[in-house]
C-alpha positions as CSV (number, residue, x, y, z in Angstrom):
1,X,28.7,-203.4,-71.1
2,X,27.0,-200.6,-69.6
3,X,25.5,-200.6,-66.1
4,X,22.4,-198.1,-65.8
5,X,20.8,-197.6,-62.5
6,X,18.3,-199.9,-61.8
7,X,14.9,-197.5,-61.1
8,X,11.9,-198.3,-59.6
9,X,8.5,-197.5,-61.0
10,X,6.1,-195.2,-59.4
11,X,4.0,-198.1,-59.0
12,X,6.7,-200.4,-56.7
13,X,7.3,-197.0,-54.6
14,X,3.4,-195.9,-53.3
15,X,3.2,-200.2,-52.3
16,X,6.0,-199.7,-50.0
17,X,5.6,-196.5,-48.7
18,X,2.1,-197.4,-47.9
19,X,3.1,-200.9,-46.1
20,X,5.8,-199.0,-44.0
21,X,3.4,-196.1,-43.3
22,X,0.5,-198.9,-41.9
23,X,3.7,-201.1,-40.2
24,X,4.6,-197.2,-38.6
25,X,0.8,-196.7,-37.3
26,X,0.4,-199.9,-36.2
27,X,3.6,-200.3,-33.9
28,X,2.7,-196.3,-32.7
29,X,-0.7,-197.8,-31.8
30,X,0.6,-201.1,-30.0
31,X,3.3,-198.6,-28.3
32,X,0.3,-196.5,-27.2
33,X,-1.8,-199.3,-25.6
34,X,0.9,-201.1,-23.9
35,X,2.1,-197.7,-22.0
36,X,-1.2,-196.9,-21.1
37,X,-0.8,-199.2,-18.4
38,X,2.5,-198.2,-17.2
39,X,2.2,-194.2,-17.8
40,X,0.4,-193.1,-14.6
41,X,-2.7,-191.2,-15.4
42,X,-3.4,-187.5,-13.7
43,X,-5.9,-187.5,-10.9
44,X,-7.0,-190.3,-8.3
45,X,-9.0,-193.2,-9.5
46,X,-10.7,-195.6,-7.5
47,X,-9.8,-198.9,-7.7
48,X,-11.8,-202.1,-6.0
49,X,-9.7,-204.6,-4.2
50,X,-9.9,-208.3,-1.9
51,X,-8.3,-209.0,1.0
52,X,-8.6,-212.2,3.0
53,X,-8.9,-211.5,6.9
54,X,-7.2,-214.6,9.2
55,X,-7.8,-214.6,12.4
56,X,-6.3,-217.5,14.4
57,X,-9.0,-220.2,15.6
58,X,-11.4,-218.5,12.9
59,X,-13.0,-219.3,9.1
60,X,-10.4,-216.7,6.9
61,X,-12.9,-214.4,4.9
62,X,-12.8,-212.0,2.5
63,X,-13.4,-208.6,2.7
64,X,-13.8,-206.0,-0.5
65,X,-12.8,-202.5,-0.7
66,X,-12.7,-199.7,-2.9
67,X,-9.2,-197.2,-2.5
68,X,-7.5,-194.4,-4.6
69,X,-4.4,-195.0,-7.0
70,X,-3.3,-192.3,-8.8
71,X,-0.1,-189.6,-8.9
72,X,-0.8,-186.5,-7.3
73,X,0.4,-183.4,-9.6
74,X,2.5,-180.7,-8.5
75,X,4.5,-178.2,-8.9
76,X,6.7,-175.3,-7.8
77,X,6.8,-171.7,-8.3
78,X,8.9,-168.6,-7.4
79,X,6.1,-166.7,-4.9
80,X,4.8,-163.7,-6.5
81,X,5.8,-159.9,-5.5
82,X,2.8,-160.0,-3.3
83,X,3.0,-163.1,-1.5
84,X,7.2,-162.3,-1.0
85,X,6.2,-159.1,0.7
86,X,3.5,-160.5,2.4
87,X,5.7,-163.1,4.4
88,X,8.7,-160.9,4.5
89,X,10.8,-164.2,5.4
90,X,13.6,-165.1,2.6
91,X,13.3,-168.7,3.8
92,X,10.0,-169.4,1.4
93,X,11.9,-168.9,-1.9
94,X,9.4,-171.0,-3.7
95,X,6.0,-171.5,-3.6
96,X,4.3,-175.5,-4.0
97,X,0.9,-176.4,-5.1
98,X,0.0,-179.8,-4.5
99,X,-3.2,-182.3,-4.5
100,X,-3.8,-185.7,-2.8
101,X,-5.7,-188.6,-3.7
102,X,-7.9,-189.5,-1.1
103,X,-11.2,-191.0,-0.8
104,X,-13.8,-188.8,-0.3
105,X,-17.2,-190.8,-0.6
106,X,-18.5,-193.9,1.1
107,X,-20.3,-196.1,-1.2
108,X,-21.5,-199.7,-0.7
109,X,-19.4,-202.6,-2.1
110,X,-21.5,-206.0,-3.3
């Protein structure tokens, strides 16, 4: 009895390297959306929020705002030639650049 590999068409082969290539993009796409939410975006975005106000012997009410959410970047740097000689100190061995996200505008909230 002879045993010869068993080989697959062409055919069988492009089917299932097409399904696993559109079961690849889709789990990269539902990976992408659901970290959106979680993976903090660059820059300050305002955000509106409710808070109820209680104050003993009154009605509660509630009251909306607008505020910032957002991660600041920054970073560190050695100081350059200029800056080092500038300051002459050798406690500033780096140099850090920063930015806060702060509200900067009023605006009306209905």
């Amino acid at each position: 009895m002879s045993s010869r590999p068993h080989r697959l068409s062409a055919a069988v082969v492009q089917r299932w390297l097409f399904v696993v290539t559109i079961l690849a993009m889709a789990m990269r796409l539902v990976a992408a959306y659901s970290l959106s939410k979680w993976v903090p975006r660059p820059g300050c975005h305002k955000l509106a929020f409710k808070r109820t106000i209680k104050i003993n012997g009154c009605k509660p009410f509630d009251v909306h705002l607008n505020g910032c959410r957002g991660h600041c970047p920054s970073w560190t740097v050695p100081p350059s030639v200029k800056q080092a000689d500038a300051e002459q100190t050798t406690d500033n061995k780096f140099v850090t650049y920063a930015t806060c996200c702060r509200m900067t505008e009023h605006e009306l909230v209905r």
